[in-house]
Backbone atoms as SQL, in Angstrom:
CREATE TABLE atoms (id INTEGER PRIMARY KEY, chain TEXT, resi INTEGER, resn TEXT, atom TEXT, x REAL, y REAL, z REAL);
INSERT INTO atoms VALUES
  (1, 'A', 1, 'UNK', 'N', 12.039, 33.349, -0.412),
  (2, 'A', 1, 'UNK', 'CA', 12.417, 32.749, -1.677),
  (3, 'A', 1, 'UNK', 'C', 11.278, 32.977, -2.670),
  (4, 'A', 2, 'UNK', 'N', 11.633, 33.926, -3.580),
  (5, 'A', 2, 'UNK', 'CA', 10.802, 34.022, -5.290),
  (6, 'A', 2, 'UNK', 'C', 10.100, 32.313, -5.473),
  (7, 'A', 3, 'UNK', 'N', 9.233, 32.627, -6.097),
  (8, 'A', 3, 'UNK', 'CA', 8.677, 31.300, -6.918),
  (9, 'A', 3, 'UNK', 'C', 9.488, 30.968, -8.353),
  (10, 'A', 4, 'UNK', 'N', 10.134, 32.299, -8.815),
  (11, 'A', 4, 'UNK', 'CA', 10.894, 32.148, -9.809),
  (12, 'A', 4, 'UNK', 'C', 12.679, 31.182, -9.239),
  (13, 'A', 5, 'UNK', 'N', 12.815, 30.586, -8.381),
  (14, 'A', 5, 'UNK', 'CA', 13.768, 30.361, -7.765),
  (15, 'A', 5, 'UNK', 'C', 13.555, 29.019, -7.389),
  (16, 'A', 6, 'UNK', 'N', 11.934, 28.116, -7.356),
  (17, 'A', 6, 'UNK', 'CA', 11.590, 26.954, -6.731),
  (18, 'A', 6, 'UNK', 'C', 11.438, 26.658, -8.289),
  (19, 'A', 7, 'UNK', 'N', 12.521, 25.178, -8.351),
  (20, 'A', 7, 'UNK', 'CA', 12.323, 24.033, -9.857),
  (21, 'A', 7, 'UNK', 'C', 12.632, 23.073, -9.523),
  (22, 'A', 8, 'UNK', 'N', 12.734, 21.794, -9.883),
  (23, 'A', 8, 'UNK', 'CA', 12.262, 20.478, -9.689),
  (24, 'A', 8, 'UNK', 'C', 13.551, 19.730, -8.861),
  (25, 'A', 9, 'UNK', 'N', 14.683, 20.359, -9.301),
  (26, 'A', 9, 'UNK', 'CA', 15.892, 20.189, -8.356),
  (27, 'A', 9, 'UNK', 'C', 15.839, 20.842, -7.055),
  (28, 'A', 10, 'UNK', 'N', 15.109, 21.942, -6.570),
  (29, 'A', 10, 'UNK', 'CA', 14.928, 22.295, -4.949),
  (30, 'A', 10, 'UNK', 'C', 13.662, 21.203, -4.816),
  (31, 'A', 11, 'UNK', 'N', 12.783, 21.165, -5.081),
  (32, 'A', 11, 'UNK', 'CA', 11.766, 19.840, -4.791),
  (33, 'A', 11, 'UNK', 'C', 12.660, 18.691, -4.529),
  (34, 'A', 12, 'UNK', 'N', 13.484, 18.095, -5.387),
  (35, 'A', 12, 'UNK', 'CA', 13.490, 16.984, -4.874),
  (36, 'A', 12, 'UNK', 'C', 15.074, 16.933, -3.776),
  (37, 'A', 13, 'UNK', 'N', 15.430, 17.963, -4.253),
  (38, 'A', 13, 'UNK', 'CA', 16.763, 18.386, -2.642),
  (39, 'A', 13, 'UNK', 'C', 16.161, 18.664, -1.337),
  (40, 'A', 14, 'UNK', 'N', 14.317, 19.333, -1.041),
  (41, 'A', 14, 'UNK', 'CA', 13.575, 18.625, -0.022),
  (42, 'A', 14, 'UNK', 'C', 13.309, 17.184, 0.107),
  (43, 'A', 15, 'UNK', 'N', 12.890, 16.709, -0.714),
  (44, 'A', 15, 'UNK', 'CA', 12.753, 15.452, -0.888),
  (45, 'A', 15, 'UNK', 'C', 13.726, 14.157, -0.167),
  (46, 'A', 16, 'UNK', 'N', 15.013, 14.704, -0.736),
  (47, 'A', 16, 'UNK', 'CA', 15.784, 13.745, 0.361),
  (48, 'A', 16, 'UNK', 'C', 16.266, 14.521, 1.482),
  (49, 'A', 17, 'UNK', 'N', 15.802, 15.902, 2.052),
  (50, 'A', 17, 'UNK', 'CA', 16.284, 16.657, 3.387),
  (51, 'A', 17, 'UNK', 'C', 14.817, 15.389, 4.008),
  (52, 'A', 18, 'UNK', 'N', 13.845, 15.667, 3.898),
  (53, 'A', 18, 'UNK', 'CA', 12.812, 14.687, 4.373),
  (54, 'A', 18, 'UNK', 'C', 13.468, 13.403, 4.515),
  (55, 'A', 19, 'UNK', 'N', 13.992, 12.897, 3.807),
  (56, 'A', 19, 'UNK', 'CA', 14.362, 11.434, 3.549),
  (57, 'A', 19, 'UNK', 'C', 15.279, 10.993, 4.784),
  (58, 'A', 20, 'UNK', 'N', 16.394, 11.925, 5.088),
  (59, 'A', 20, 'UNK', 'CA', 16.883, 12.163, 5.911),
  (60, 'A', 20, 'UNK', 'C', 16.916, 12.912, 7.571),
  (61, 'A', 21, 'UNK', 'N', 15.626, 13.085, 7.491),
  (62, 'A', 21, 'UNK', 'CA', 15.465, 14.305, 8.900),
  (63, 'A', 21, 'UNK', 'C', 14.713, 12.782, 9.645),
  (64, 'A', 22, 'UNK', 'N', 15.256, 13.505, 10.615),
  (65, 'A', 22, 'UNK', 'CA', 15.157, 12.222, 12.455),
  (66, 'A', 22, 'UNK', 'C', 14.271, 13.199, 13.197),
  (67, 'A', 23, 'UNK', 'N', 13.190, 12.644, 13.590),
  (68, 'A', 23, 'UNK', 'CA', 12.210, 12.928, 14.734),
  (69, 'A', 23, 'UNK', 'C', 13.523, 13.237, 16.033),
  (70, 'A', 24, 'UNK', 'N', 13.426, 14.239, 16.591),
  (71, 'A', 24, 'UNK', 'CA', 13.967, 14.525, 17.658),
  (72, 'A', 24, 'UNK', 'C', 13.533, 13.795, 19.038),
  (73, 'A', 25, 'UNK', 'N', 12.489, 13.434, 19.235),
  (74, 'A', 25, 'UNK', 'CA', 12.183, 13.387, 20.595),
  (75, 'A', 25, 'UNK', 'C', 12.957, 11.507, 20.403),
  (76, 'A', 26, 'UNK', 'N', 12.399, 10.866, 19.474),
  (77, 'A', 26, 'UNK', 'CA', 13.152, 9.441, 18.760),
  (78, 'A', 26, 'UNK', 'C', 13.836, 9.220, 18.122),
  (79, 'A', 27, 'UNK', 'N', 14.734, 9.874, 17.276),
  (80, 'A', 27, 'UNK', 'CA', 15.968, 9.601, 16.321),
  (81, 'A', 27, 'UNK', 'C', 14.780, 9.149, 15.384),
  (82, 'A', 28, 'UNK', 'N', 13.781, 8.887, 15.271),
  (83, 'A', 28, 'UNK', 'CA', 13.282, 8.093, 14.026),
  (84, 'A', 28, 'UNK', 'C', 13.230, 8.885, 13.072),
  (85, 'A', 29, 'UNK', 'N', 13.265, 8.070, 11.494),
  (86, 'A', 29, 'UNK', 'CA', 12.832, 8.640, 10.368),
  (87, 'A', 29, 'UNK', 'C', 11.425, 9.088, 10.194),
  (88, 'A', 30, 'UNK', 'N', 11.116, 10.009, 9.333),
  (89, 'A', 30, 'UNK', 'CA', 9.396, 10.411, 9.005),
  (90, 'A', 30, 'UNK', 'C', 9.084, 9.031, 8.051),
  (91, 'A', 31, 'UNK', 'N', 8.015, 8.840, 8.452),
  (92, 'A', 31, 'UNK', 'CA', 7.199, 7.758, 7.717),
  (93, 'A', 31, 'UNK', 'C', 6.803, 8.110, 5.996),
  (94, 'A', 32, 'UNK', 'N', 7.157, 7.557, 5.101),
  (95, 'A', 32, 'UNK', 'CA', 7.298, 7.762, 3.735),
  (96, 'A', 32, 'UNK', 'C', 5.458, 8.560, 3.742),
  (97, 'A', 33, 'UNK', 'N', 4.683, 8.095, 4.569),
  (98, 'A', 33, 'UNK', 'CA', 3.217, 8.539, 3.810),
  (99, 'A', 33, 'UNK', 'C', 3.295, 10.376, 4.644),
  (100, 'A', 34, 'UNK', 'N', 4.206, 10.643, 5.824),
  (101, 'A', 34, 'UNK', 'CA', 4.561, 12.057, 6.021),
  (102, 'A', 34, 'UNK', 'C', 4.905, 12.690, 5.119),
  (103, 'A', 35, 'UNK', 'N', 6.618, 11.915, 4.808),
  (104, 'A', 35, 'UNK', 'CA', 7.173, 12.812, 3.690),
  (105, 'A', 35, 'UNK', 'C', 6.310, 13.010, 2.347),
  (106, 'A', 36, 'UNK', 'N', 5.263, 12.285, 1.857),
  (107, 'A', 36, 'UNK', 'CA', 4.478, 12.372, 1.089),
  (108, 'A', 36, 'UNK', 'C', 3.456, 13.428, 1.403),
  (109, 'A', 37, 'UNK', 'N', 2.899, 13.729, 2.125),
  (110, 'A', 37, 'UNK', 'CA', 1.833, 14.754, 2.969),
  (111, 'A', 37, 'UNK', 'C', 2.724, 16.273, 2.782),
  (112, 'A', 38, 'UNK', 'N', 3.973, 16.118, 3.199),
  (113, 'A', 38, 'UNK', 'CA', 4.525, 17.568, 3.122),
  (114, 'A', 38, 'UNK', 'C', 4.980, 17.612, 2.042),
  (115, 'A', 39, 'UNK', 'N', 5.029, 16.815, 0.828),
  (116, 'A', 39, 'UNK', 'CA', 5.447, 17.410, -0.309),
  (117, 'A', 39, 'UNK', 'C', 4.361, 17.641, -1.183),
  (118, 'A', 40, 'UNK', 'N', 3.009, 17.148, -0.642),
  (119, 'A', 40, 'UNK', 'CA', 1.543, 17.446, -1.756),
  (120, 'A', 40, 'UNK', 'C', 1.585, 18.336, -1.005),
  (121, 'A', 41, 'UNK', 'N', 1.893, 19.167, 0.247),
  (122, 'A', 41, 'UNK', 'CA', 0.775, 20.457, 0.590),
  (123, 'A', 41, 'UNK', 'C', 1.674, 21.538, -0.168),
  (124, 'A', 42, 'UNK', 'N', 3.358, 21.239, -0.658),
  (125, 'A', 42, 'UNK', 'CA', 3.913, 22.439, -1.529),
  (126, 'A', 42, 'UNK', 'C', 3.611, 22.278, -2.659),
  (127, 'A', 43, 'UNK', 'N', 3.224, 20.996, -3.487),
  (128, 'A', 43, 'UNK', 'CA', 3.173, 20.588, -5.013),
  (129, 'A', 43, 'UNK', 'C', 1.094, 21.308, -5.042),
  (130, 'A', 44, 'UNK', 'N', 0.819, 21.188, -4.043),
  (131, 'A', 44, 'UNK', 'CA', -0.349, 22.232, -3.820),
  (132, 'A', 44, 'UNK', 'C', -0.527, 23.481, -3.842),
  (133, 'A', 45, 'UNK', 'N', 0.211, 23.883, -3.181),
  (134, 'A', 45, 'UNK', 'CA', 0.651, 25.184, -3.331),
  (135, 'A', 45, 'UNK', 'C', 0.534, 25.898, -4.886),
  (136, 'A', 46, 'UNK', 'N', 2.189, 25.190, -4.955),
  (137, 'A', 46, 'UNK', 'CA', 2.152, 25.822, -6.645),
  (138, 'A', 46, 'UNK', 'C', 0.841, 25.326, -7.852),
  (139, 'A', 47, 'UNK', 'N', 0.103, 24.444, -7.641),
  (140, 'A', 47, 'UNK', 'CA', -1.110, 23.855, -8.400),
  (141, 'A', 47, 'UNK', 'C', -1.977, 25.475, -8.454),
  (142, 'A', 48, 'UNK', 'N', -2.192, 25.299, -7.182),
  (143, 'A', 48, 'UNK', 'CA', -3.123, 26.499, -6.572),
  (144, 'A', 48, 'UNK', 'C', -2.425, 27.978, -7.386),
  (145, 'A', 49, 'UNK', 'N', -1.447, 28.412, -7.000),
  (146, 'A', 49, 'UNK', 'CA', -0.724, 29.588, -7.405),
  (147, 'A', 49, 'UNK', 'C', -0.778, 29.266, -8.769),
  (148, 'A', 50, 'UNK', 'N', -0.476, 28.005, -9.709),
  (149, 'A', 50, 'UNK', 'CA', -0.223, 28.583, -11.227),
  (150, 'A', 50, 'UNK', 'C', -2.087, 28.603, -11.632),
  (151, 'A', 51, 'UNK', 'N', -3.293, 27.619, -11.038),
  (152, 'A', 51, 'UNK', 'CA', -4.324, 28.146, -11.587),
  (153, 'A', 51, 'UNK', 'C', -5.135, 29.463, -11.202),
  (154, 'A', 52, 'UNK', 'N', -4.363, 30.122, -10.478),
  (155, 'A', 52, 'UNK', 'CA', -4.842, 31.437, -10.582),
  (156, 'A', 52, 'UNK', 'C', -3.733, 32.508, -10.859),
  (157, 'A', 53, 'UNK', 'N', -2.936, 32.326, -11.939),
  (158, 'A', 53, 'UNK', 'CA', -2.123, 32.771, -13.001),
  (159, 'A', 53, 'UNK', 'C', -1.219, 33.444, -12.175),
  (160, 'A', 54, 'UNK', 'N', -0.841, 33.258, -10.782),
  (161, 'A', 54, 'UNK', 'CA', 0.110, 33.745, -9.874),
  (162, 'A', 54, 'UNK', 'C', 1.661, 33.795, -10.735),
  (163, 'A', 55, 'UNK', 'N', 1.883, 31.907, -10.848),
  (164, 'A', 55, 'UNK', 'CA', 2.902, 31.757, -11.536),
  (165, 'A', 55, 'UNK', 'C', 2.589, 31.213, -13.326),
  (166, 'A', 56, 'UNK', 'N', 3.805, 31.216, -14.067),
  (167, 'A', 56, 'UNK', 'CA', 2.985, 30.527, -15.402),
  (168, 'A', 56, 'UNK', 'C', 3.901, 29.170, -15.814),
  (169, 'A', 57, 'UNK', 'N', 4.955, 28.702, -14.566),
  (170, 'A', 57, 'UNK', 'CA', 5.105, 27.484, -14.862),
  (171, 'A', 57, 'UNK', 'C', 4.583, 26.000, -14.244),
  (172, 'A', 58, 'UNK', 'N', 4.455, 25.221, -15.036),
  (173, 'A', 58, 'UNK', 'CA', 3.853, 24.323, -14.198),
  (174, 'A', 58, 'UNK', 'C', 4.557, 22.633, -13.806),
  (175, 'A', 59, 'UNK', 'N', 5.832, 23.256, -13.474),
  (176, 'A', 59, 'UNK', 'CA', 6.762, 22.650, -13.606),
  (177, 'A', 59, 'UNK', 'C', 6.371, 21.302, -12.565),
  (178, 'A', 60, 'UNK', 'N', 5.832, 22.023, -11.751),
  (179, 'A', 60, 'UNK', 'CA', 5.797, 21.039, -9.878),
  (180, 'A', 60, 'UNK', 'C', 4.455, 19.493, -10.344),
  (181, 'A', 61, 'UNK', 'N', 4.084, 19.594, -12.118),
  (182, 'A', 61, 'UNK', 'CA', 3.181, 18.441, -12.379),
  (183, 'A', 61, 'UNK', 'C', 4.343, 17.646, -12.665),
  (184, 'A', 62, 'UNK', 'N', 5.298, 17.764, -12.901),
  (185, 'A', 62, 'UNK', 'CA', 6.551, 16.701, -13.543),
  (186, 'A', 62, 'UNK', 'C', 7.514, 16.051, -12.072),
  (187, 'A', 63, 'UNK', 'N', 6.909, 16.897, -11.237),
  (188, 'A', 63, 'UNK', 'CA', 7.543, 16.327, -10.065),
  (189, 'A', 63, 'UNK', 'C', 6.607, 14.663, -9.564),
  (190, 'A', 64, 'UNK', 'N', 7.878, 13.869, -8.997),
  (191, 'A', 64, 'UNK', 'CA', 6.925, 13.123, -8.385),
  (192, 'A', 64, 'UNK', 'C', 6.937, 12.407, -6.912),
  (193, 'A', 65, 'UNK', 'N', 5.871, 12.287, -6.601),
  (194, 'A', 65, 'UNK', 'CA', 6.055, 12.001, -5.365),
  (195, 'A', 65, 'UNK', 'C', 6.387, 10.653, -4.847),
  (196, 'A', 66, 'UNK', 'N', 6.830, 10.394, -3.511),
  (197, 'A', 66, 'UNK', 'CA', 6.728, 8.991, -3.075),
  (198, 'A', 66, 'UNK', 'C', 5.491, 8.206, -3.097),
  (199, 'A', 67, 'UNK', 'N', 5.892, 6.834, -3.491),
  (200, 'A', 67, 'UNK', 'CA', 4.544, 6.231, -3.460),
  (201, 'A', 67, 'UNK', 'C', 4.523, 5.477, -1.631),
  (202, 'A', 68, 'UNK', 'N', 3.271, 5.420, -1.417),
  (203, 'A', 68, 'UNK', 'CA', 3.260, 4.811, 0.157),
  (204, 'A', 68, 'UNK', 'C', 2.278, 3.196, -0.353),
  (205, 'A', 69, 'UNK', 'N', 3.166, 2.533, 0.066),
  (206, 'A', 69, 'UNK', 'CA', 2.402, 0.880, -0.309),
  (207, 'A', 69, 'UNK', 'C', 1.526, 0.794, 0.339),
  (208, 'A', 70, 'UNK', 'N', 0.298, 0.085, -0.388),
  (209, 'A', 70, 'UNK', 'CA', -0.757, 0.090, 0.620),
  (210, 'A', 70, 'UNK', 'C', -0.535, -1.361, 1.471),
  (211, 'A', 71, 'UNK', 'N', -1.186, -1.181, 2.842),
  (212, 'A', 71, 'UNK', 'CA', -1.115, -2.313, 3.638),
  (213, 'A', 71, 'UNK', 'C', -2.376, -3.351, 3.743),
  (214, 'A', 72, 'UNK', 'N', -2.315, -4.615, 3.417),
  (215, 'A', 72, 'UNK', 'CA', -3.372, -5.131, 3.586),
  (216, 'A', 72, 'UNK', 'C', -3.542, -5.433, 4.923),
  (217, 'A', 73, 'UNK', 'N', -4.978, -6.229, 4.749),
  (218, 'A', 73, 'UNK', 'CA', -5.453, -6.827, 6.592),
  (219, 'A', 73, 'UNK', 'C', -4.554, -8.105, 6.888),
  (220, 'A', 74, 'UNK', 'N', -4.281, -8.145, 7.825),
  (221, 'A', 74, 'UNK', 'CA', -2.852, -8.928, 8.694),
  (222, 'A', 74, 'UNK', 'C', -3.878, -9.993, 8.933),
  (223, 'A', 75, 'UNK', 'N', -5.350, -10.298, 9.304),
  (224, 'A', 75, 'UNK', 'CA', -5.825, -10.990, 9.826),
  (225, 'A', 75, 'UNK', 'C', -7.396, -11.511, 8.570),
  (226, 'A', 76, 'UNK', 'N', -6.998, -12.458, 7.562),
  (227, 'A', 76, 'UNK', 'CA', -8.216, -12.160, 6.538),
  (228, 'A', 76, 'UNK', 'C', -8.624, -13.611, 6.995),
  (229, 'A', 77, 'UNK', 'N', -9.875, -13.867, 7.286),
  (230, 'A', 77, 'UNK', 'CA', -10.984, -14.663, 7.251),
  (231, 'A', 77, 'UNK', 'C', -10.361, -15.947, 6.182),
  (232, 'A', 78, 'UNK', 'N', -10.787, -17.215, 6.372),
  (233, 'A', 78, 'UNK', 'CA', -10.321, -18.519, 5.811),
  (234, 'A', 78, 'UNK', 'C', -12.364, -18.884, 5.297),
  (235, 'A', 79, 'UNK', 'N', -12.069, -19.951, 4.748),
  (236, 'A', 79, 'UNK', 'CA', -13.027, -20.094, 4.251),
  (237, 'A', 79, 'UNK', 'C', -14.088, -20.580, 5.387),
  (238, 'A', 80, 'UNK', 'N', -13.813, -21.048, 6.013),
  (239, 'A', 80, 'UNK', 'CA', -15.316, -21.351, 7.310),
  (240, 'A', 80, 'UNK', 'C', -15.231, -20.189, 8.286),
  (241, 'A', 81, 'UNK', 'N', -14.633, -19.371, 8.612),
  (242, 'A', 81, 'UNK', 'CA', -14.805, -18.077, 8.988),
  (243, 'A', 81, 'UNK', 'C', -16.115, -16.822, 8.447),
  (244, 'A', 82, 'UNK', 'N', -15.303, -17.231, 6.754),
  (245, 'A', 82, 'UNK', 'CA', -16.521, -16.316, 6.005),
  (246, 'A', 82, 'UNK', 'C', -17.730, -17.046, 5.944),
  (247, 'A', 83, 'UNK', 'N', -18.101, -18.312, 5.997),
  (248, 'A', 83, 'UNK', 'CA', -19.143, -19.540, 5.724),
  (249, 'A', 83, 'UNK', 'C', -20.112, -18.887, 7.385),
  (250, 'A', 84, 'UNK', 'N', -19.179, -19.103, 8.447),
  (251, 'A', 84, 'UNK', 'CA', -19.842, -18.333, 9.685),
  (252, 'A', 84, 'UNK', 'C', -20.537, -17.092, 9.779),
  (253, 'A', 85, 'UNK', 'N', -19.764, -16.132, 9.072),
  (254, 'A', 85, 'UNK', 'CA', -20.004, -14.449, 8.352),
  (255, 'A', 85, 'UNK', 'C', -21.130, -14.806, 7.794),
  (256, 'A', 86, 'UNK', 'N', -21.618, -15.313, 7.127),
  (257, 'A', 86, 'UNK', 'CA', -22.664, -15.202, 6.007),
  (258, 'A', 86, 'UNK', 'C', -23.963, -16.007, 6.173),
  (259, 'A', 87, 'UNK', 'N', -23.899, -17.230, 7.068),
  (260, 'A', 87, 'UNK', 'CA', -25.175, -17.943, 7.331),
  (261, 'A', 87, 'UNK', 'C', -25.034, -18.016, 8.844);
């Protein structure tokens, strides 16, 4: 497949093939921070290819990716915990 042939509608028609693809060995879904990983190493790609004038659109900056929520600590210190921590 041409680079003249990859635009923001095949990006995001991967986007939900990811969304949708099941781990074989588990039926499970890919974890949103995967599907995120394989869509920066192609939105990389083309970064890479248009700054060295390969291609001249730079269409794949208007794309966007999944966001992955960050997780906090399950287990945070109370106030005489940290009082213990510190003296």
């Amino acid at each position: 497949m041409a680079t003249k042939q990859v635009d923001i509608p095949l990006l995001e028609e991967y986007l939900r093939y990811l969304y949708r693809y099941r781990i074989a060995r588990n039926d499970e879904p890919l974890k949103l921070s995967t599907q995120r990983m394989r869509l920066m190493a192609i939105t990389s790609l083309f970064k890479r290819l248009h700054y060295y004038d390969i291609i001249k659109s730079d269409f794949y900056q208007k794309f966007e990716l999944p966001r992955v929520p960050r997780n906090f600590p399950h287990n945070i210190p109370d106030e005489d915990e940290i009082e213990l921590i510190i003296h």
